[in-house]
N, C-alpha and C positions, 0 to 999 in steps of 0.2 A: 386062590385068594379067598381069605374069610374075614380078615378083619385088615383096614386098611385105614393108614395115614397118608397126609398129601400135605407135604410143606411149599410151604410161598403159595398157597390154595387160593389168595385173593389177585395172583397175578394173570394176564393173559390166559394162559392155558389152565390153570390150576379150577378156574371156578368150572370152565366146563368139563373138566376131568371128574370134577367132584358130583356135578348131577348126575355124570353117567354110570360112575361106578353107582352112587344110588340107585338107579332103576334095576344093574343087573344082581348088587350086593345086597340092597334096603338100606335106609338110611344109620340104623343102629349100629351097622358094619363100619361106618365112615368117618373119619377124623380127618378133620381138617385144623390147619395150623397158619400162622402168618404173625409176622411182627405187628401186625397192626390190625384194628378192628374195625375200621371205619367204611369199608365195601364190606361189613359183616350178612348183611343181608341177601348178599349173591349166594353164601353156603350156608343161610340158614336152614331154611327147609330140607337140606340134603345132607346134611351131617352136624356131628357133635361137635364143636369148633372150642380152639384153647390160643389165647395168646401165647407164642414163643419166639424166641430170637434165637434162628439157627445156627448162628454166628456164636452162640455162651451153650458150649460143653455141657454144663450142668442142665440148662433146661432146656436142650433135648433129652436127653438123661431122664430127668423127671418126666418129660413126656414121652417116651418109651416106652420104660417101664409102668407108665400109670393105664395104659390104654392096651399094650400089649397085640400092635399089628404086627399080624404075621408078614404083612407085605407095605413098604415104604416108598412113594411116589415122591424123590427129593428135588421139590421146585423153586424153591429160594434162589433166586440168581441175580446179576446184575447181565442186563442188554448189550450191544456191542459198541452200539451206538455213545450209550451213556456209558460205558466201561471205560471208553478213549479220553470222558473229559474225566474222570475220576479211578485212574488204575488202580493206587493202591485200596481205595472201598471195594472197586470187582477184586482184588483178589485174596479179599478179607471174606470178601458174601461169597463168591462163589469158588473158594480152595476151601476154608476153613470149617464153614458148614459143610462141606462133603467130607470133611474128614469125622467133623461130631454124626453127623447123622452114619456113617460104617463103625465106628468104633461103635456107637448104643446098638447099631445092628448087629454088628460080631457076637458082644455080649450076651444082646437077648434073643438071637438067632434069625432076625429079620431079610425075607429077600429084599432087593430094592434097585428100585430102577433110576437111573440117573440120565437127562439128557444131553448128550452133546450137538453140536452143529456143523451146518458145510463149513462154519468159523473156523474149525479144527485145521482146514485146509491154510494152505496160502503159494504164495506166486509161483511157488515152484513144480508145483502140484500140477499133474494133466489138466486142462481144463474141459477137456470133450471126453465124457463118458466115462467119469473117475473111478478109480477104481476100487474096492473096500478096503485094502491095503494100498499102501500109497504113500511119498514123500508127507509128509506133516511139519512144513514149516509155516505159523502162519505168523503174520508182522501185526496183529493186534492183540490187544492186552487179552481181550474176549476169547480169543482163539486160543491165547497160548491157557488161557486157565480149562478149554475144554482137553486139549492135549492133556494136559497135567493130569483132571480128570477122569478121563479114557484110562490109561495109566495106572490110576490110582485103583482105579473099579477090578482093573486085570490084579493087580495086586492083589487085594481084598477076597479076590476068589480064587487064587493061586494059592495062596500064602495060607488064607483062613478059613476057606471053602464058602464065602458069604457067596449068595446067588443074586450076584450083581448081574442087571442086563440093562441096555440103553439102545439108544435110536441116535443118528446124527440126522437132526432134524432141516429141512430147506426152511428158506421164509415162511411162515404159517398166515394163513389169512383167515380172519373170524367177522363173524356180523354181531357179535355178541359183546367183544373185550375191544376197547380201543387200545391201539399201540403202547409200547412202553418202553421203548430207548432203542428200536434196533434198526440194522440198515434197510432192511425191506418191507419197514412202517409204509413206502408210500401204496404199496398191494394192497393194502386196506383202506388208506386215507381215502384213494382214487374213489374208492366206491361210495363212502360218506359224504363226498365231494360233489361226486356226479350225480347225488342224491337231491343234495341242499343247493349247489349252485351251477349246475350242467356243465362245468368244468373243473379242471385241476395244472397244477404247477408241480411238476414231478422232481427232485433234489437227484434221481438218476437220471444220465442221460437214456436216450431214446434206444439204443443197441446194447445198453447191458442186460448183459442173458444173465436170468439165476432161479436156481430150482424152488420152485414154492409147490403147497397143499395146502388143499383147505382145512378149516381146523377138523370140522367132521370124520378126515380121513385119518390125521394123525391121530387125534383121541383114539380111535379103535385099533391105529397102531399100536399105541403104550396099553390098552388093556390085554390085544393081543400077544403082544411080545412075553406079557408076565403069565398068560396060561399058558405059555407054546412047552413043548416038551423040551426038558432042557439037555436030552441026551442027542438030540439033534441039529444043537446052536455050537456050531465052531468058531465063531469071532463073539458073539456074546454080548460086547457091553458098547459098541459102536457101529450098530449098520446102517449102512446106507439107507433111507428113506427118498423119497418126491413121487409126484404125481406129476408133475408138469414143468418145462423147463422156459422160461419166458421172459419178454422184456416189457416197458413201461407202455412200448407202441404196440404187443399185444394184447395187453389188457383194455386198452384204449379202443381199438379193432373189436373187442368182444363186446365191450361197452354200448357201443355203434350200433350192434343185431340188433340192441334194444330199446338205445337212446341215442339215436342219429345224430342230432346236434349236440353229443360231448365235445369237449375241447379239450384236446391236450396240450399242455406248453411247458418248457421246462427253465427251470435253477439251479444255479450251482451250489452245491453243499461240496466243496472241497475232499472234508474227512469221511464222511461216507459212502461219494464216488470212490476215494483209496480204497475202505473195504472192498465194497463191491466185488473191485477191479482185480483183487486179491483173492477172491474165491471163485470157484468150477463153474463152469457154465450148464452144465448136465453132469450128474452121478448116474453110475451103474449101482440100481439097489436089487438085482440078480441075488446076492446070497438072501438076504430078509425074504425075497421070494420063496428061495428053494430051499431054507431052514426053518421057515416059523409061517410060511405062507402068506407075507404080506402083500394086500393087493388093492389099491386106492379105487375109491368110486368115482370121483368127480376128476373130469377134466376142465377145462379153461371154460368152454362155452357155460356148462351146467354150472360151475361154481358161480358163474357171473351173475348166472338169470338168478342163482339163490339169494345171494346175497343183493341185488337189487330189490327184490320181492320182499327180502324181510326187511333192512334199512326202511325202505317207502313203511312199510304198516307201522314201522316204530315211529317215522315221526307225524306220524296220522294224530 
């Protein structure tokens, strides 16, 4: 990578994506984009930022060819959570923008990396130790646009030779980005919670298992993934990713090494338990291992102490 854009750059993942490629790119390397300017200040310092709307053909187009990244990080998405109350907007933002941002790619010859999720999966899918190929039926709107997605990428590099690669990412947990519409917001809330009010009220119950990583780990997956050598990636544009496979009452147990009096208690969130309940309980991310080398740092205990430790200073 030498010269690199990053659409949907002000969402969850996008703005830490974009400092890190900074440090190892320099910020001159770095384009950042978003429908909106108003977290403009998370990518200021770290790159060249352009209003665009992924969604209008043309201006991705114009920002393409105006900036000229060799490599395209496509983050513009709608959440799962928020996709189920608004389907046909997820699959206007997240079908239509993956098709403008492969066709400006085709053109101007951009690789790009696109993410999908354990959403891709659904109820029929093994749920112990899934495996990189596998059933893909899933029953939300979120899931079925990553299938479509997935799909589309295989296409694009089939068809067109684009060097499309992706990751099927678990819940992501950050100390940095609060939540933004999905089922495994409460893996992040718990901590800002346990922070401000030495308890929390979890929307999953207490036994739903699901694979999450902290953000630190995936970011170095998605930079990974785009220098690994590509004559050794056989699945390509969907591998399995996690670090850890867990439920509401272990984060809460983690919480505990360091803040004895948390409190866990829970609520029903009806449509988010459905997700949940609908996706793996543990993936096998074995090929990402033994294709491109992917290998996470933090487990449960260490993500907890991090993310407690920096919450507390933030609201110092």
């Amino acid at each position: 990578m030498k010269k690199v854009l990053v659409t949907g750059a002000l969402g969850q993942i996008g703005s830490e994506l974009v400092r890190e490629l900074a440090k190892r790119y320099g910020k001159e390397n770095i384009i950042s984009s978003d429908i909106r300017d108003d977290l403009y200040e998370k990518v200021r310092p770290y790159s060249t930022f352009a209003i665009a709307d992924a969604t209008n053909a043309l201006e991705v187009e114009r920002l393409i060819a105006k900036y000229r990244p060799d490599t395209v990080y496509h983050l513009a998405a709608i959440l799962s959570a928020s996709a189920e109350e608004r389907p046909l907007m997820a699959w206007e933002i997240n079908m239509n923008s993956l098709v403008n941002v492969l066709e400006s790619s085709r053109v101007h010859g951009c690789s790009v990396f696109v993410p999908s999720s354990i959403g891709a999966f659904g109820p029929t899918t093994p749920k112990e130790n899934t495996p990189q190929v596998t059933i893909q039926r899933p029953t939300s709107i979120y899931g079925v646009t990553k299938v479509a997605g997935e799909l589309l990428c295989d296409y694009y590099h089939y068809r067109f030779g684009i060097d499309t690669r992706g990751v099927r990412f678990p819940g992501l947990i950050s100390n940095d980005t609060l939540p933004g519409g999905g089922t495994t917001d409460y893996a992040v809330d718990i901590y800002y919670s346990a922070i401000k009010e030495g308890k929390y009220s979890s929307f999953l119950s207490a036994d739903t298992r699901l694979d999450m990583m902290y953000m630190p780990d995936a970011i170095n997956a998605m930079i990974k993934i785009m220098e690994a050598d590509p004559s050794k990636m056989k699945n390509r544009n969907a591998y399995n990713i996690t670090a850890m496979s867990i439920t509401p009452e272990d984060i809460a147990a983690s919480i505990k090494k360091f803040m004895p009096e948390f409190e866990l208690t829970y609520h029903e969130d009806h449509m988010r338990q459905a997700i949940a309940d609908s996706w793996p309980d543990s993936i096998d991310a074995s090929a990402a291992k033994e294709e491109w080398g992917f290998s996470p740092e933090y487990d449960l205990d260490a993500m907890t102490k991090d993310m407690l430790d920096t919450i507390s200073k933030k609201q110092k």
